[in-house]
N, C-alpha and C positions, 0 to 999 in steps of 0.2 A: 801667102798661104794657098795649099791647092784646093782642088773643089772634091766634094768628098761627096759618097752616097747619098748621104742622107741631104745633102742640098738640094738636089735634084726633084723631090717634091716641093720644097720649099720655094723655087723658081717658080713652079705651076701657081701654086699660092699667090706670089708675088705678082705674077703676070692678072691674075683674076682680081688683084684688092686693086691695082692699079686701072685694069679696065673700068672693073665698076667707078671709078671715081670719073676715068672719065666719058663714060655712055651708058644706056640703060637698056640699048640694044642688044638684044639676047642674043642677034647675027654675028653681031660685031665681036662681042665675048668670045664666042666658039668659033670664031676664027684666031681670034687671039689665042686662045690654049691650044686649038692645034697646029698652028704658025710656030708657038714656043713648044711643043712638044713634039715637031719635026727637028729643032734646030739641036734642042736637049739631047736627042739621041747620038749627035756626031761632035758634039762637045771635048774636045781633049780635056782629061779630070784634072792634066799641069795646070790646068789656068785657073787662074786665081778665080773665085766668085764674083767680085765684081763686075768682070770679064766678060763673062756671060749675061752679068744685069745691065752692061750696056745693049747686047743686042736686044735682049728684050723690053728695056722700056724705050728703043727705036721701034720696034714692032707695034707695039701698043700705040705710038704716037702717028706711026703712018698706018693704021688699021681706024683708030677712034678721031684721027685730023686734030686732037687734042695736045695741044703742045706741054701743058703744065697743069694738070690735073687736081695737083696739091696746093693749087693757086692759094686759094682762100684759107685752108687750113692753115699755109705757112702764115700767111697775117695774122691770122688769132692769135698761132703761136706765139709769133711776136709779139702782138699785144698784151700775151699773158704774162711773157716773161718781161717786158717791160715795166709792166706792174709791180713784180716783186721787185725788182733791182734794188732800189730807194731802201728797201727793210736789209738785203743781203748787202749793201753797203755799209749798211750801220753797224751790222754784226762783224765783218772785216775789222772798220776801224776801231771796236775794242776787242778785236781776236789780240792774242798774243804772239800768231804766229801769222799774219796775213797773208801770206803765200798761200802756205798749207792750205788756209778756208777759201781762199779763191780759188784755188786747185779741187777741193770739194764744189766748189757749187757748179764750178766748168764741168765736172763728171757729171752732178747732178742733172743738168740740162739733157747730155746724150743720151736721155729717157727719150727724147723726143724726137722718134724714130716710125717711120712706117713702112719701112723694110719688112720691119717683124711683124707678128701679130698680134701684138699685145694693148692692154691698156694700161696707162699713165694717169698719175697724178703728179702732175709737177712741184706743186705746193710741198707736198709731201714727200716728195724726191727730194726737194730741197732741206726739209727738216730731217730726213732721217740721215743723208750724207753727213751732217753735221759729227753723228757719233758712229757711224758706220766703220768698221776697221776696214783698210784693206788686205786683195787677200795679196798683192806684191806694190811693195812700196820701197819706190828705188829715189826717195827723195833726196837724200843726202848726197847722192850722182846729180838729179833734177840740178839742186842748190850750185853745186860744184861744176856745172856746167855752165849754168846761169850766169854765173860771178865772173867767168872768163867771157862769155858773149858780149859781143857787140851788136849784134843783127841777130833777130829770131825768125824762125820761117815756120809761121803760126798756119798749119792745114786744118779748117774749120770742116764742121761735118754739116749737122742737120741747122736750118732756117728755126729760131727760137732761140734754140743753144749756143745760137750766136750772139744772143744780149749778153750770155754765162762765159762765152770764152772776151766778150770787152771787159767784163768785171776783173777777171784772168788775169790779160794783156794790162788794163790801168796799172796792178802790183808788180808786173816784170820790170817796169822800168828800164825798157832797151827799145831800141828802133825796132819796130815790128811788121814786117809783111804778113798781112790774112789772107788766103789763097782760098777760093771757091773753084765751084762747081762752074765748065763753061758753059753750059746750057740746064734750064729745067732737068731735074731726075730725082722721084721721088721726091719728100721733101728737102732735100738738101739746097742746104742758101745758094745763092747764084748772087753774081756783084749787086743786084739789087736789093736783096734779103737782106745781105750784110750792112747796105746802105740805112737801109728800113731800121736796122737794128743798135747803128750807131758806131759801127766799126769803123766810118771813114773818119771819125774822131782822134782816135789812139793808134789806128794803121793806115799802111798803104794798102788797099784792097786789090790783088788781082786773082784772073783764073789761069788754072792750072792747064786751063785747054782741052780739059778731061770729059767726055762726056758721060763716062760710067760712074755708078754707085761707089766710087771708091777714088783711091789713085794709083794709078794704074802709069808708070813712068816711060812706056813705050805706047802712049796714047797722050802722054803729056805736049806741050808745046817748049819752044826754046827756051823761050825767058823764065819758064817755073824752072826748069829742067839747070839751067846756070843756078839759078837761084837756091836751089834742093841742093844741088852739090858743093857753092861756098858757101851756104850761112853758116853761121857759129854754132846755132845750135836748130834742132827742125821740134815739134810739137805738134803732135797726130792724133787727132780727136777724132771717137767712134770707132765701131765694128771694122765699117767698107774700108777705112782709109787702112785699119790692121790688118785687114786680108790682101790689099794692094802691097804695103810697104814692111813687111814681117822678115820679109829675105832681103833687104838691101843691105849693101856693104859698109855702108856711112852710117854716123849715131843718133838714133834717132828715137825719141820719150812720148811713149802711148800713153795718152788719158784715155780710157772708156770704162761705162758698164758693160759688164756681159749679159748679153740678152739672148744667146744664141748656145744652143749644146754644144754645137760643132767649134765653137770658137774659144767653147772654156775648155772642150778639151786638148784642143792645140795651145791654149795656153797654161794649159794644165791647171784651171782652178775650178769654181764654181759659176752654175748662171747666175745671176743676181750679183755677184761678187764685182767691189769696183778695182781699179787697175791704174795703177801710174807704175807703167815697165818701161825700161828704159834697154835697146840692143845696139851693140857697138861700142859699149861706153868702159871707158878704163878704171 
């Protein structure tokens, strides 16, 4: 996806929720926004957004010496969503269709985002995905892809949502690679989050090598970059990872909510609206 007007405040944003988390120096800030409001103006608009949110939470982290800002937040996360598991377990094993609600509760989770500016209830997120329609539901492709894989290449987004995508992964029942984030960015898991959250259980955890908000496959490293291109099937959770991998040539099934204008109107639906879209698929 490329980067569009209206992103472009939206980074300033980004840059400032990110500083304050990590310093309270008012120097520090206002170097930060006009460090990323020097770099904003020579931005090519081809590049994906992601793109761009690597150079700036590099900025932020050689400005504030803060390497992981979202440190503690992403533990709670975890511990929150660790909490519920145990209840969204039980509702799976008398769903009737366990995929499908495990596919709901893994959306449910990518509420848990600080990209955007929003507030979250997760509890809640969880109970209302339950009966929430979606607004593109390409499951019967999902299923039909699923059933011929042997190897899935499971692209995890935010640190939390990753207790929602092991619920996920437990019901695929296929050898499963979780790919993070290679360093701290926002809160997105990094192999230790994923750790934290149980994933070296059901998967092989690695990173993608990626240091931006997304995935981004010419910032990737070798072994995601083989692995992206045979797996049987790939699975892309959240916004960043849809603004990185929207134009690739290969088949590949987006879980998210949309949280973002710009993203529902490139997808052509609503904000708020959830999304299992699958591109490339026959």
């Amino acid at each position: 996806m490329k980067t569009y007007l209206d992103c472009l405040p939206c980074f300033m944003q980004q840059a400032l929720r990110a500083g304050r988390m990590a310093t309270n120096d008012e120097k520090k800030l206002k170097e930060i926004l006009s460090s990323v409001g020097a770099m904003i103006k020579d931005i090519p608009m081809q590049n994906t957004p992601p793109e761009t949110g690597d150079a700036i939470y590099k900025k932020v982290r050689e400005i504030t010496g803060v390497n992981d800002p979202y440190k503690e937040i992403k533990k709670q996360n975890i511990a929150e969503a660790i909490a519920l598991y145990p209840e969204m377990k039980k509702i799976i094993d008398s769903s009737d269709d366990k995929i499908l609600t495990a596919i709901r509760f893994a959306i449910a989770g990518n509420v848990i985002d600080f990209g955007v500016n929003k507030e979250f209830d997760i509890e809640q997120e969880v109970k209302n995905n339950l009966e929430k329609d979606f607004a593109i539901f390409d499951y019967d492709k999902f299923l039909e892809e699923l059933e011929k894989a042997n190897t899935v290449l499971y692209i995890g987004d935010n640190a939390g949502e990753s207790v929602f995508d092991k619920i996920l992964i437990e019901e695929l029942g296929k050898q499963v690679t979780f790919v993070v984030r290679d360093i701290p960015v926002i809160n997105d898991a990094t192999i230790d989050d994923a750790i934290a959250s149980g994933l070296d259980s059901v998967s092989e955890i690695i990173s993608s090598g990626c240091t931006a908000p997304g995935t981004i496959l010419n910032l990737c490293n070798d072994d995601f970059l083989k692995r992206f291109n045979n797996a049987d099937m790939v699975i892309s959770k959240g916004q960043g990872n849809y603004e990185g991998l929207s134009n690739v040539s290969r088949s590949v099934f987006f879980l998210l909510k949309v949280k973002c204008p710009i993203i529902a109107n490139d997808i052509n639906v609503k904000e708020n609206d959830i999304v299992l879209k699958g591109i490339n698929i026959k």
